[in-house]
C-alpha positions in Angstrom: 2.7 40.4 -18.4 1.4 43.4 -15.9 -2.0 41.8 -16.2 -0.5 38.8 -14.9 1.7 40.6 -12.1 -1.3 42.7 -11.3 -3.9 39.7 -10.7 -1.0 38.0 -8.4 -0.3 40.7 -6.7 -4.0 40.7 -5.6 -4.6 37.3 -5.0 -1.8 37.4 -2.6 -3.4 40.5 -1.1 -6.8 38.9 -0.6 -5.0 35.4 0.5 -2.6 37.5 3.4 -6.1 39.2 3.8 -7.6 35.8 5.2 -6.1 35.4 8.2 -4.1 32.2 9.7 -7.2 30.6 8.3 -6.0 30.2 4.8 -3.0 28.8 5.8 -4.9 25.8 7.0 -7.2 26.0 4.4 -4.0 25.6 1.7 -2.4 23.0 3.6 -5.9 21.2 3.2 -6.2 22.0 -0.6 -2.6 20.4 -1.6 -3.7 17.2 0.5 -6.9 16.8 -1.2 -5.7 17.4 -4.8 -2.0 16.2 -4.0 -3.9 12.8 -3.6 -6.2 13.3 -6.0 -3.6 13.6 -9.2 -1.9 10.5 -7.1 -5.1 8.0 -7.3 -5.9 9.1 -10.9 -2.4 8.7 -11.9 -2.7 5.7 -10.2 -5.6 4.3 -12.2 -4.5 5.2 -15.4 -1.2 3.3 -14.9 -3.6 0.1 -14.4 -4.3 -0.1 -18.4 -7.7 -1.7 -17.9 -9.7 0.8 -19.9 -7.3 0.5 -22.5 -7.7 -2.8 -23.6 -10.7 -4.9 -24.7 -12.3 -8.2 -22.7 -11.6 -10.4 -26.2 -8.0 -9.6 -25.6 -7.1 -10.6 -21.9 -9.2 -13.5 -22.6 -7.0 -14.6 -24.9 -4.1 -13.6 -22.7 -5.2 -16.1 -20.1 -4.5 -19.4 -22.3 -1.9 -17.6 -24.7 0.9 -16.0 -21.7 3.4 -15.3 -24.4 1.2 -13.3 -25.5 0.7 -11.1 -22.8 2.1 -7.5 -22.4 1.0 -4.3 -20.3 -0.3 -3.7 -16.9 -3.1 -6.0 -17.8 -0.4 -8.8 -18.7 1.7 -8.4 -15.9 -1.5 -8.5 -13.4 -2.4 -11.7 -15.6 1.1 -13.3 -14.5 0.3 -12.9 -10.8 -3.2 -14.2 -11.1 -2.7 -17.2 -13.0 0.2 -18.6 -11.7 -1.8 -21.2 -9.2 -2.8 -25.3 -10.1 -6.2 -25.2 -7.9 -8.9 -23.2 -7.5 -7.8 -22.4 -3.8 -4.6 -20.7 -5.2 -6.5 -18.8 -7.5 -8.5 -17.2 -4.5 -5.4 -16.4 -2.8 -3.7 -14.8 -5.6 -6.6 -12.4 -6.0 -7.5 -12.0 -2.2 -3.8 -10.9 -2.2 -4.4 -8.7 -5.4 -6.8 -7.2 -3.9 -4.9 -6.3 -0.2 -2.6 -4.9 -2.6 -4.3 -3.1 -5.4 -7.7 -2.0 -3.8 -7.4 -1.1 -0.8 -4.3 1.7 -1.0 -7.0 3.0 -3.1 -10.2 3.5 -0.7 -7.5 4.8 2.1 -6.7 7.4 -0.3 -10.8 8.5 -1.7 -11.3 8.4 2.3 -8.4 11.1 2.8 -10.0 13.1 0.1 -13.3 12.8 1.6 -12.2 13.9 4.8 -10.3 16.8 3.3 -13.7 18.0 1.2 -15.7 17.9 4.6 -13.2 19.8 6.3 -13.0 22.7 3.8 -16.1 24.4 4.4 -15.8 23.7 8.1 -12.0 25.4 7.9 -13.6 28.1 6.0 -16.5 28.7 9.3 -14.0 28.8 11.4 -12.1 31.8 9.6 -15.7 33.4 9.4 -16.0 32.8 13.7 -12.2 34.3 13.9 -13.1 37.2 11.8 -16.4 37.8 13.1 -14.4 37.9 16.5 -12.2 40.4 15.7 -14.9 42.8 14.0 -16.6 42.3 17.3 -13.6 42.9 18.9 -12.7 46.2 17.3 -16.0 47.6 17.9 -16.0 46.9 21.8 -12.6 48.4 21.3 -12.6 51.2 19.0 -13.6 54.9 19.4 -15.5 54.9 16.4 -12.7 56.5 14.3 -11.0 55.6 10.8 -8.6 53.4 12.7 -11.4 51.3 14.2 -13.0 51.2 11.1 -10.2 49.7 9.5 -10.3 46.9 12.1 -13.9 46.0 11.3 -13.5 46.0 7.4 -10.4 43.6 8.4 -12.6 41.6 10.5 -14.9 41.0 8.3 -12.8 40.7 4.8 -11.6 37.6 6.4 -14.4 36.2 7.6 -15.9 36.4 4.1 -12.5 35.2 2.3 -12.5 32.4 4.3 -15.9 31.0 3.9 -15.5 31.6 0.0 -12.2 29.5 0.0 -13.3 26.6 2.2 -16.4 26.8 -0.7 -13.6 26.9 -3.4 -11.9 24.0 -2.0 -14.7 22.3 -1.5 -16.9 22.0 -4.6 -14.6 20.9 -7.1 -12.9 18.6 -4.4 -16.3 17.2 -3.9 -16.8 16.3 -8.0 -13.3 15.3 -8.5 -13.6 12.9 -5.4 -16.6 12.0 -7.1 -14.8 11.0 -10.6 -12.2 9.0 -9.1 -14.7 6.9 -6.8 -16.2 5.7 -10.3 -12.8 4.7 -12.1 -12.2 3.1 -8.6 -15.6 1.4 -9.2 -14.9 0.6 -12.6 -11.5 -1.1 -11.3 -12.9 -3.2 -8.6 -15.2 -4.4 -11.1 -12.6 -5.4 -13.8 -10.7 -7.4 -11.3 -13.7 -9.2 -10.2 -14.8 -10.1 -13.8 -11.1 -11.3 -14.1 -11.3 -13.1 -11.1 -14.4 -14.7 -12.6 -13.0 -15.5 -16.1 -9.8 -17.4 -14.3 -11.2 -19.1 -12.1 -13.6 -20.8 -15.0 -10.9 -21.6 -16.7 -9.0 -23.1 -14.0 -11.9 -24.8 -13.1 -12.2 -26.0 -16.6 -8.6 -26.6 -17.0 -8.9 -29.2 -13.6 -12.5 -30.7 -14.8 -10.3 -31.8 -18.1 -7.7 -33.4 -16.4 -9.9 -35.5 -14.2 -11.9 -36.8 -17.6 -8.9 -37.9 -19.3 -7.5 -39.8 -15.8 
């Protein structure tokens, strides 16, 4: 327990240590990973990875069957007579379900891009007021004091915009492939109903 109390107690030293920098620098890292957990939350709600192709297949002709995320998507998407409505229903499915998505991977990309950039500026603001003390100081401890506080946050902040930024950056990464992965589910379900829609309307017209 004092290991723990002793290892806060410093982080908040180096953190206060920083300069107003870190406090945009925090206010970045809770939107990029705030939206982060959101979109992979998000995904994993979808149930698309969770079921096999055999089985929605079979959901498409057999909708008492059906059951999930998967099977309530499959209720939207089928629900048309025509080949036209069945483009709708997915255009609108996609409006929808897609892009909330790519707004949200663009806010975390802008919030990865900006870490590091945050994190300069802290080094330009520190760096300021190192040169600062020296034009200022008489050489004593007092003005030496100023300098190592100058330049402690110019180093803290450069190394938390890095922080920030790296696993942001691979995280970002991650959920820009399950977001792949999604768009391409929908478009192979798009594909499969509208076969069998077009299937379903060639039938009629060879028994009439």
């Amino acid at each position: 327990m004092n290991s723990i109390l002793k290892f806060w107690n410093q982080a908040v030293e180096i953190w206060l240590s920083g300069g107003w920098a870190m406090l945009a620098l925090s206010v970045n890292a809770l939107a990029l990973f705030g939206v982060g957990v959101h979109v992979y939350l998000r995904l994993h709600e979808k149930g698309f990875k969770s079921i096999d192709e055999k089985t929605w297949r079979r959901w498409i002709s057999h909708p008492e069957e059906r059951r999930g995320p998967v099977g309530n998507l499959l209720d939207f998407v089928t629900g048309g007579n025509s080949l036209k409505d069945t483009a709708l229903f997915f255009e609108e499915l996609r409006s929808t379900e897609i892009i909330p998505f790519e707004r949200d991977l663009k806010v975390m990309k802008i919030c990865v891009g900006s870490a590091p950039l945050l994190g300069l500026l802290g080094t330009v603001t520190g760096m300021l007021a190192t040169f600062a003390a020296l034009a200022s100081g008489s050489g004593g401890e007092k003005t030496m004091g100023m300098i190592a506080s100058g330049i402690s946050e110019a180093l803290i902040t450069t190394e938390t915009g890095l922080i920030i930024a790296l696993p942001g950056l691979f995280f970002q990464y991650q959920l820009s492939r399950e977001h792949e992965r999604y768009k391409a589910f929908l478009a192979h379900l798009e594909t499969v109903c509208t076969q069998t829609v077009y299937r379903r309307l060639h039938h009629k017209e060879a028994a009439g």
